[in-house]
C-alpha positions in Angstrom: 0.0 0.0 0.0 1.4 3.5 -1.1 -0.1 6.7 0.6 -0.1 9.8 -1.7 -0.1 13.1 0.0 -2.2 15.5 -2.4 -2.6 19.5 -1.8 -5.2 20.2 -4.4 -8.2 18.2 -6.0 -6.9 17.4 -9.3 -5.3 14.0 -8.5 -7.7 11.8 -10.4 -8.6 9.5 -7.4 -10.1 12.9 -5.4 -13.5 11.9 -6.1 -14.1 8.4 -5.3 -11.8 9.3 -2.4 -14.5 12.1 -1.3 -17.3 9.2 -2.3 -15.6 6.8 0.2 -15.5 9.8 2.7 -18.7 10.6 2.7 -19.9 7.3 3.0 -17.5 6.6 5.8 -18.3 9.0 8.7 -21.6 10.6 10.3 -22.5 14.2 8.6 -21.8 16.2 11.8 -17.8 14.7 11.5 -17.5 15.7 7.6 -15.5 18.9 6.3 -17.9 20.3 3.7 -15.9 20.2 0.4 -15.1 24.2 0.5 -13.6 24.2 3.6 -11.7 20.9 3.2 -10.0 22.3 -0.2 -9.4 25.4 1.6 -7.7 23.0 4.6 -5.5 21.7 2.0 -3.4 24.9 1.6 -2.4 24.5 5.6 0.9 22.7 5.7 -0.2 20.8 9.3 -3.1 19.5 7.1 -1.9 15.9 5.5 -4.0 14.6 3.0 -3.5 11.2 1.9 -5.1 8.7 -0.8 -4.1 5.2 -0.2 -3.2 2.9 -3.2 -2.9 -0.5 -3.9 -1.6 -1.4 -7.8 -3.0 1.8 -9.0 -6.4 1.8 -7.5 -7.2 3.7 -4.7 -8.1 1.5 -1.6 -8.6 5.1 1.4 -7.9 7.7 3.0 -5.6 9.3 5.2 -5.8 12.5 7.0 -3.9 13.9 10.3 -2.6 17.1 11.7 0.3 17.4 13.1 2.0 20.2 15.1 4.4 21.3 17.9 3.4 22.4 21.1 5.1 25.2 23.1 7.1 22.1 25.3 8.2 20.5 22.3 5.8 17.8 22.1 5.0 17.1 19.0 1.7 15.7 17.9 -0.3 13.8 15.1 -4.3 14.3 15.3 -5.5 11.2 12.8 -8.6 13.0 11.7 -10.4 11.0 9.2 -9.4 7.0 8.3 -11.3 5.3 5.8 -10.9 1.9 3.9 -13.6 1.5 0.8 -16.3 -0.2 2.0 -15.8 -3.1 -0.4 -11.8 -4.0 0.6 -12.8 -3.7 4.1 -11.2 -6.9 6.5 -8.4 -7.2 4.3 -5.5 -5.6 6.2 -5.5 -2.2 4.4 -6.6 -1.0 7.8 -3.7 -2.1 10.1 -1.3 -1.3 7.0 -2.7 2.4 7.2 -2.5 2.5 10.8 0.8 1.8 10.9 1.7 4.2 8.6 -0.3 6.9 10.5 1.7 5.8 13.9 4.7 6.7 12.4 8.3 6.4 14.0 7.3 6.5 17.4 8.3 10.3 17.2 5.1 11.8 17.8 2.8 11.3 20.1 -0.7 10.4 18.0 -4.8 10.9 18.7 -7.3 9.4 17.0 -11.4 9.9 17.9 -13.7 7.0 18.1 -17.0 6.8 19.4 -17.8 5.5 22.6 -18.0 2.1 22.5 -21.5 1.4 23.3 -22.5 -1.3 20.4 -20.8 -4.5 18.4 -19.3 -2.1 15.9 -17.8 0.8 17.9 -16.4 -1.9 20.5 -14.9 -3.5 17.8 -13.2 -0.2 16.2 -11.9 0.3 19.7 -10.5 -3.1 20.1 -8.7 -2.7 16.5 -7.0 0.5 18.0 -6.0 -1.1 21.2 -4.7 -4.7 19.2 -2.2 -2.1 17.7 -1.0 -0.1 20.5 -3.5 2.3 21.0 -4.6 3.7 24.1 -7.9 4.8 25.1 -8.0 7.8 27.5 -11.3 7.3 29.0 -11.0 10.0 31.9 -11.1 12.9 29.2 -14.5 14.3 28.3 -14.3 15.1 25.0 -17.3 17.0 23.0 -16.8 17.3 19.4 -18.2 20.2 17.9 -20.0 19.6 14.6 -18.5 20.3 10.9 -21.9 21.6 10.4 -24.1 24.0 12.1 -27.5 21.7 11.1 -25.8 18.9 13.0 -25.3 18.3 16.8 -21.8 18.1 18.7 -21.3 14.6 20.1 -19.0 13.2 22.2 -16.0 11.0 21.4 -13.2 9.5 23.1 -9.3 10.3 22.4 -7.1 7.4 21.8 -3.3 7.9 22.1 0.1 6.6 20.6 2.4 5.1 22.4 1.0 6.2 25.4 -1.9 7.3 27.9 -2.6 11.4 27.1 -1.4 13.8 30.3 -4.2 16.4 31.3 -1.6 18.9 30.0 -1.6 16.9 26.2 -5.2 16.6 26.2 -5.7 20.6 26.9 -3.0 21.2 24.0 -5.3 19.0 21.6 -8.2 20.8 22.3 -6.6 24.1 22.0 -5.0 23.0 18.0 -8.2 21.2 17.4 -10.7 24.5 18.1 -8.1 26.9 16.9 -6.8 25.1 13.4 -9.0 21.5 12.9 -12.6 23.7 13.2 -11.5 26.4 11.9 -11.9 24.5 8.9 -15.7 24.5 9.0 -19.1 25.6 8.3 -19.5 26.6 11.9 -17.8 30.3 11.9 
């Protein structure tokens, strides 16, 4: 699998990539198309399509950034494997490349995990390292203003999240990651 970071919407995979997207996550946790172009221009923003013999099997997005300690971070925002290729591997592949060197220390949202699928999603996370920091409220603010906030968890890479890490992801995520929505 080969991930292709793209800054503009003319690679030729864009729109099925944006198909699989859209398909992939809950309205209120989508970029409308506008803003996400516009997010494409920010250098923190990664954008990746992920490719298998020329035919494009996901997607890939994170943020990354530096905090004022020197921490630095990855946010893995949006992860998606076309619905059809799903169970087989492209997912852990993907992850692993999102997990990087160990450099970084990396978050990930999931939903609670209340039902068959989200425990599942959780126990995919974990089987790869994963941590999920359950003494964190975290409240998502919608993409959209016709849909509601919601809360998720934060899972973390290679370790548990300090109170101090948590407050610097909620800082980058309202000030850059929702800037880059419909909700001004």
């Amino acid at each position: 699998m080969e991930p292709i970071r793209i800054r503009d919407t003319s690679h030729p995979y864009f729109p099925k990539a944006w198909e699989i997207y859209e398909q992939s996550f809950p309205l209120c946790e989508q970029r409308p198309l506008n803003e996400h172009i516009r997010a494409l221009d920010n250098p923190a923003f990664h954008y990746n399509l992920l490719t298998d013999d020329d035919r494009l099997v996901g997607l890939l997005s994170w943020w990354e950034w530096e905090a004022s300690d020197g921490t630095l971070f990855r946010f893995g925002e949006h992860f998606a494997i076309a619905p059809e290729i799903r169970g087989g591997g492209y997912g852990s592949q993907a992850l692993k490349y999102l997990l990087g060197d160990g450099t970084r220390l990396v978050l990930l949202e999931i939903d609670p995990p209340v039902d068959d699928i989200s425990r599942r999603r959780e126990q995919f996370y974990m089987r790869n390292g994963l941590k999920t920091n359950y003494e964190y409220d975290h409240i998502h603010p919608s993409f959209r203003p016709s849909t509601e906030a919601h809360r998720l968890l934060i899972m973390s890479y290679p370790r548990a999240l300090t109170q101090e890490e948590f407050r610097e992801f909620q800082r980058f995520n309202n000030e850059q990651v929702l800037s880059y929505s419909a909700r001004k």
